[in-house]
C-alpha positions as CSV (number, residue, x, y, z in Angstrom):
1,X,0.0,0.0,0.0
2,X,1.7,3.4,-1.3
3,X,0.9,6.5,0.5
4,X,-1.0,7.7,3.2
5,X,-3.3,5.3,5.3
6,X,-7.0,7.1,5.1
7,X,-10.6,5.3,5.7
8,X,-10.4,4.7,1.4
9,X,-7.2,3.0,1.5
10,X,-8.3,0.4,4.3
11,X,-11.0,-0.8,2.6
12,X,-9.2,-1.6,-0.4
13,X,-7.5,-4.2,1.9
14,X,-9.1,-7.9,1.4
15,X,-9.7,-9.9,5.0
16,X,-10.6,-9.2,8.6
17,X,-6.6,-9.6,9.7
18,X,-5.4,-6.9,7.2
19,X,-8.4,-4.8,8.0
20,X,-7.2,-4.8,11.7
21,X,-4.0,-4.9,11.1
22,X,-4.0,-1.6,9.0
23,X,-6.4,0.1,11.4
24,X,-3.5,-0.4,14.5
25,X,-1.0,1.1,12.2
26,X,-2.9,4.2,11.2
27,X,-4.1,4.2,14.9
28,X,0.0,4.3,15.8
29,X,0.6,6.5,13.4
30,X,-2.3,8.9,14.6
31,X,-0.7,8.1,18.3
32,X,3.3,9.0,16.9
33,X,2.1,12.2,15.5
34,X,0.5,13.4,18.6
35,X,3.7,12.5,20.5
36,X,5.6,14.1,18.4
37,X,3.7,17.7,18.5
38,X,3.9,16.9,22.4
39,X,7.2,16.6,22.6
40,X,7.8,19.8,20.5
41,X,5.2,21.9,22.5
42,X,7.2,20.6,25.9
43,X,10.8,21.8,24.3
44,X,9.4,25.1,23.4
45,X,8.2,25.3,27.5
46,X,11.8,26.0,29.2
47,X,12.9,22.3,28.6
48,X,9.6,20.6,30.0
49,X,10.4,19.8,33.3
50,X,13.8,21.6,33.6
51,X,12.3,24.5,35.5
52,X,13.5,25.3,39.2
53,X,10.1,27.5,39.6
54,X,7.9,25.4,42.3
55,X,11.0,23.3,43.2
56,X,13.0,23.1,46.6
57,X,16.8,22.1,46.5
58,X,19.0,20.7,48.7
59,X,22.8,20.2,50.0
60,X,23.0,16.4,50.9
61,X,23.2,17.3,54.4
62,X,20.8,20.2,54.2
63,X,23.4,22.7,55.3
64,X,21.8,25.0,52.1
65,X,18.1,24.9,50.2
66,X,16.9,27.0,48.3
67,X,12.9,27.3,47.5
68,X,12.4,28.8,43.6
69,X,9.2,30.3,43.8
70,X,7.0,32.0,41.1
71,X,7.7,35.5,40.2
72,X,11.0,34.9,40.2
73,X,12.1,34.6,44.2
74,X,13.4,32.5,46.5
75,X,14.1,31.3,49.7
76,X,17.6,30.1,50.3
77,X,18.4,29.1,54.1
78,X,22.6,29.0,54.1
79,X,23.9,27.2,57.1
80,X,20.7,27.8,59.0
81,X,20.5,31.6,57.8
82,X,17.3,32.4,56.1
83,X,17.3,34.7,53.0
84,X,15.4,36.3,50.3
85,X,16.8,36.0,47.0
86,X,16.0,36.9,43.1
87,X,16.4,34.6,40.6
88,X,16.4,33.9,36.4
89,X,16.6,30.8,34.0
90,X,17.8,30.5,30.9
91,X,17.8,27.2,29.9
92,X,19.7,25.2,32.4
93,X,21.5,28.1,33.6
94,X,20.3,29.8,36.2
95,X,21.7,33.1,38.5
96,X,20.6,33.2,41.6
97,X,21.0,37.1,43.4
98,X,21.1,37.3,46.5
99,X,22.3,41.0,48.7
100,X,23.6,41.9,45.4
101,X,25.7,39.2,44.3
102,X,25.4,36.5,42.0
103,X,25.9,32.7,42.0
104,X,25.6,30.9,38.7
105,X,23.9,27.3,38.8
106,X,24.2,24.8,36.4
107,X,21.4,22.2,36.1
108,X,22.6,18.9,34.7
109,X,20.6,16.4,33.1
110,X,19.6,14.3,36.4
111,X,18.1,18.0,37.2
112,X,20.2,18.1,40.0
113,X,22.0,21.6,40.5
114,X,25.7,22.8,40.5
115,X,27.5,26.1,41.6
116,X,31.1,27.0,40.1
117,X,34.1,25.1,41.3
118,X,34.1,28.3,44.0
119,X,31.0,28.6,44.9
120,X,29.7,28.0,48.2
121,X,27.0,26.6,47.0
122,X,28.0,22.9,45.7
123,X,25.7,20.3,44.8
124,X,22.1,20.8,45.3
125,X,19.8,18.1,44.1
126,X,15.6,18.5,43.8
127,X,13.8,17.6,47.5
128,X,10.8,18.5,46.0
């Protein structure tokens, strides 16, 4: 069968099994387009899923979190000292401000977060 598969097409088709079996493959060909204009609508949204916004991060031993909120702020608690902080993403980059200066953190593909080899920051990975 050349072409597309449309309602014409299938009949032209002689038995019950190839009538089924050319229904499933238009049906999973229906399916594979909608994933595909899924999976494009997701990359176009900040990386589906690659957002800090609504996300809380953690040091392994909790001695820093940081709380990305909407609107661009956050709550990062440093060694038991509570702050208010600005942030941006770009991608998986994103600058956190906080009393004027900024850290740059890196989010890698497990979405766990990194600071610059001298930031104080270190390894934070999603809590919730």
């Amino acid at each position: 069968m050349a072409g597309p598969v449309t309602d014409k097409n299938l009949r032209e088709f002689k038995g019950e099994k190839q009538l089924k079996a050319a229904k499933q493959v238009k049906t999973m060909m229906r399916s594979g387009w909608i994933a595909a204009a899924a999976a494009l609508l997701c990359l176009g949204a900040v990386g589906c899923g690659n957002n800090v916004k609504g996300h809380t991060y953690a040091a392994a031993d909790n001695s820093v979190t940081i709380d990305f909120q909407s609107g661009g702020s956050a709550t990062v608690n440093f060694g038991g000292v509570p702050g208010t902080c600005t942030y941006t993403q770009s991608g998986k980059q994103i600058n956190l401000t906080c009393g004027g200066q900024t850290e740059t953190l890196t989010m890698a593909d497990d979405g766990s977060l990194a600071g610059g080899a001298d930031s104080p920051l270190g390894h934070l990975t999603k809590v919730k």
